[in-house]
C-alpha positions as CSV (number, residue, x, y, z in Angstrom):
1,X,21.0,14.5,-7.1
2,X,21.6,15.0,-3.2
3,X,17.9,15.6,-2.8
4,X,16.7,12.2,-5.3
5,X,19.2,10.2,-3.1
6,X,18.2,11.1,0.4
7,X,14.4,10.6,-0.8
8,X,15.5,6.8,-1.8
9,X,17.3,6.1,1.1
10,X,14.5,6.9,2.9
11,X,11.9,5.4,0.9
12,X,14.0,2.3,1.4
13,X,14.3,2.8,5.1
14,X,10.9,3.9,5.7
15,X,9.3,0.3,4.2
16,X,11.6,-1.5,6.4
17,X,10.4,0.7,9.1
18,X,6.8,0.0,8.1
19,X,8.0,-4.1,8.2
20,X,9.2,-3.8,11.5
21,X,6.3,-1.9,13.1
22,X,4.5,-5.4,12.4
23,X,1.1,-3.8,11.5
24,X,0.6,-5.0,7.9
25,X,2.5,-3.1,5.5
26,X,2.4,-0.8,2.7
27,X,0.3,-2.3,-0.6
28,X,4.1,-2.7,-3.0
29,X,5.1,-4.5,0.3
30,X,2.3,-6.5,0.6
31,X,3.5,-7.4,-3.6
32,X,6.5,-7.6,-2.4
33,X,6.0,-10.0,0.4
34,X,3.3,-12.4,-1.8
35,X,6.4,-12.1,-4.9
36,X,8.7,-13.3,-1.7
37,X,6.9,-16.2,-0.2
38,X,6.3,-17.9,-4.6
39,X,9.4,-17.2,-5.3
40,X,12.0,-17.5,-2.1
41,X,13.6,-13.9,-3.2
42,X,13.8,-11.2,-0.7
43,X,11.8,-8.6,0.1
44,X,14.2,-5.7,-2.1
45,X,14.6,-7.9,-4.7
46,X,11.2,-8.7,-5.5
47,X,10.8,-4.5,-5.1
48,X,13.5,-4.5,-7.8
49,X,11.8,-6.8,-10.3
50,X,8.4,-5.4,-9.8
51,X,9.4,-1.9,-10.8
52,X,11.2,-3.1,-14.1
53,X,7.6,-4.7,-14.9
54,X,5.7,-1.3,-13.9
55,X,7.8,0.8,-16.3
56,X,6.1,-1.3,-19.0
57,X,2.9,0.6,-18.1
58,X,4.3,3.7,-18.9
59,X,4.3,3.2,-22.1
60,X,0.9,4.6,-22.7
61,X,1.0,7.3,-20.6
62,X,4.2,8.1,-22.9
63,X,6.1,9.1,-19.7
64,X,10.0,9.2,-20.3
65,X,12.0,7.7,-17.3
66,X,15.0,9.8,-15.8
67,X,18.0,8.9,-14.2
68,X,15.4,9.1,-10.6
69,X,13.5,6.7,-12.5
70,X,16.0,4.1,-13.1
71,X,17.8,4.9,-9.6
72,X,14.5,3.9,-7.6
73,X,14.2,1.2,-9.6
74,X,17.4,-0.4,-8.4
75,X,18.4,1.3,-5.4
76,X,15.2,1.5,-3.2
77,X,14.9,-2.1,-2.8
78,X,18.5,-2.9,-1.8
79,X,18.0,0.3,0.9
80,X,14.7,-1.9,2.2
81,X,16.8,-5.1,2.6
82,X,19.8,-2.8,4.5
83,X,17.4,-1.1,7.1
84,X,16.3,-4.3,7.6
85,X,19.3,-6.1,8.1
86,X,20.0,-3.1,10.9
87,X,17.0,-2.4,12.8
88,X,15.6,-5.1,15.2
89,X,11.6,-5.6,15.6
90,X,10.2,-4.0,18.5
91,X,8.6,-5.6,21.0
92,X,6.2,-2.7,22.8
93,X,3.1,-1.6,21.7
94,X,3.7,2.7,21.9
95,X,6.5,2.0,20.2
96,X,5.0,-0.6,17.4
97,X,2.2,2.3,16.8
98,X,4.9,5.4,17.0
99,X,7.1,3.9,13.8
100,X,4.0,2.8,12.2
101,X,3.0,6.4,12.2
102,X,6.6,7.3,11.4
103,X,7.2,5.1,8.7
104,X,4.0,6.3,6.6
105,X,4.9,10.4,7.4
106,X,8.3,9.6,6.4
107,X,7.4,7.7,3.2
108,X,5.4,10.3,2.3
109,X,8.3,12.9,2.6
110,X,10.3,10.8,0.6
111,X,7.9,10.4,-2.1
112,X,8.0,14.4,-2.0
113,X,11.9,14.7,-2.0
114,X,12.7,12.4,-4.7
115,X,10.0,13.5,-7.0
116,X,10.5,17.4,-6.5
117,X,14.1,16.5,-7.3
118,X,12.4,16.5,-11.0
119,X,15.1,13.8,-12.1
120,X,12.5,11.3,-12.9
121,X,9.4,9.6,-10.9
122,X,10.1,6.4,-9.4
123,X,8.4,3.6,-11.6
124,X,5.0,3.6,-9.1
125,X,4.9,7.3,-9.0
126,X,5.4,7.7,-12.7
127,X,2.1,5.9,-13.4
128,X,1.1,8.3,-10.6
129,X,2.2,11.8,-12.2
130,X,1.0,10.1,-15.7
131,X,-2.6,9.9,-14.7
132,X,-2.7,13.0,-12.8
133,X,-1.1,15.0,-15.8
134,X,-3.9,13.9,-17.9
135,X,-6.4,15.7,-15.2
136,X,-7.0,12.9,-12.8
137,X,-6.5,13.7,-8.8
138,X,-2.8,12.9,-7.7
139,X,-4.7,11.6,-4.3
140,X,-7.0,9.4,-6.0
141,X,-4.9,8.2,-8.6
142,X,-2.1,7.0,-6.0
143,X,-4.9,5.7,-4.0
144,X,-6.2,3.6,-6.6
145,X,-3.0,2.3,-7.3
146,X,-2.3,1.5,-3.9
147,X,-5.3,-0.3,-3.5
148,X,-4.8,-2.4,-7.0
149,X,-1.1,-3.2,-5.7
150,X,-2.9,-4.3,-2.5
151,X,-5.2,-6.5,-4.1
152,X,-2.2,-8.8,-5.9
153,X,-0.3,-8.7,-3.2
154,X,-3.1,-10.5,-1.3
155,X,-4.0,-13.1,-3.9
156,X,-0.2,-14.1,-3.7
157,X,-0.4,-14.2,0.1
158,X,1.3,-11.4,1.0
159,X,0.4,-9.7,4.8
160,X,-2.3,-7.4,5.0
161,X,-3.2,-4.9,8.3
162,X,-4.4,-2.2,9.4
163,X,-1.1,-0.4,8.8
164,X,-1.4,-1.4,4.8
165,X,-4.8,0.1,4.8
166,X,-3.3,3.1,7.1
167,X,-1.1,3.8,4.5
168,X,-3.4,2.9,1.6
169,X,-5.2,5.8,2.4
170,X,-3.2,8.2,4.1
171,X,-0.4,8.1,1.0
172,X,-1.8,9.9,-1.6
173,X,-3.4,13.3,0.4
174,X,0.5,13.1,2.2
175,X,2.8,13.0,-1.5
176,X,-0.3,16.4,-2.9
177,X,0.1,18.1,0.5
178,X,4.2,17.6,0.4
179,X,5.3,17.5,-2.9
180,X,5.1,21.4,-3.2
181,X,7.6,22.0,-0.2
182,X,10.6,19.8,-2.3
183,X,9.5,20.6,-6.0
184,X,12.9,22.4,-6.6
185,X,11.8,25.8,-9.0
186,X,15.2,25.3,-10.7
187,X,15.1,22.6,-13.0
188,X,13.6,23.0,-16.0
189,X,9.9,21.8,-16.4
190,X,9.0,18.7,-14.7
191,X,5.7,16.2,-14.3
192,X,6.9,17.5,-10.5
193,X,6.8,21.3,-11.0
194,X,3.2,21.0,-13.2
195,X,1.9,18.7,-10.5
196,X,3.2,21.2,-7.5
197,X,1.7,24.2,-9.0
């Protein structure tokens, strides 16, 4: 549970970061953002939304939410809203380019954490683990669903730059190469502990 938590805080605080670096941001954002500017809700609350409507996809793939399933669901967005509320935009350009690199390594680490926590995949990453249990590449499948995310987010306006297709396709090699350091060995079997091995 310690290790699920910290990975959502910093999943939360990581897409802030990503906001804030002013580069374009990552392809949910970009959803995020377009859901934001129809609708007049804020960023973590359109995050919150959008992941109840992506556990519907699971339904094929027959993947069974856990309690880190339902806790990214609600919690990630509200974390995205909070860093946002407390860290200002900066203003130089080193420093614009240092948390945009920042905010993608750190996203992937919490990708890693809360999904080796083997409580559940968030609702994004359980279509993720879904597809790649079923013999597709984990880096090919989360780029492709990056990059789908990506597309509706522009047709609804959302920003797009060259940090969104940064982290487009720097995401998915990052969650294969890190999720084998926090796949914890002692829960029981896991979509995290088959895809780590």
């Amino acid at each position: 549970m310690v290790q699920l938590n910290v990975g959502l805080v910093l999943y939360g605080a990581s897409t802030a970061l990503l906001l804030r670096a002013g580069f374009g941001v990552d392809p949910w954002t970009v959803l995020h953002q377009g859901l934001h500017q129809l609708t007049g809700l804020s960023v973590g609350t359109a995050a919150v939304l959008t992941s109840l409507l992506v556990l519907a996809l699971w339904v094929p793939l027959r993947q069974r939410p856990g309690i880190g399933t339902i806790l990214d669901g609600l919690l990630v967005g509200p974390f995205t809203d909070a860093t946002l509320a407390l860290c200002p935009t900066p203003h130089a350009l080193p420093l614009r380019v240092a948390l945009l690199a920042g905010s993608i390594l750190l996203n992937g680490v919490a990708t890693a954490c809360y999904i080796g926590a083997g409580l559940g995949a968030g609702p994004r990453d359980g279509l993720m683990t879904g597809l790649a249990a079923r013999g597709l590449s984990l880096r090919g499948t989360r780029t492709l669903i990056e990059l789908g995310a990506l597309g509706g987010g522009w047709l609804l306006g959302g920003p797009v730059g060259i940090g969104t297709i940064a982290y487009a396709v720097s995401i998915g090699p990052l969650a294969q190469r890190l999720l084998p350091l926090f796949t914890l060995r002692t829960t029981g079997s896991s979509d995290s502990r088959q895809l780590a091995d």
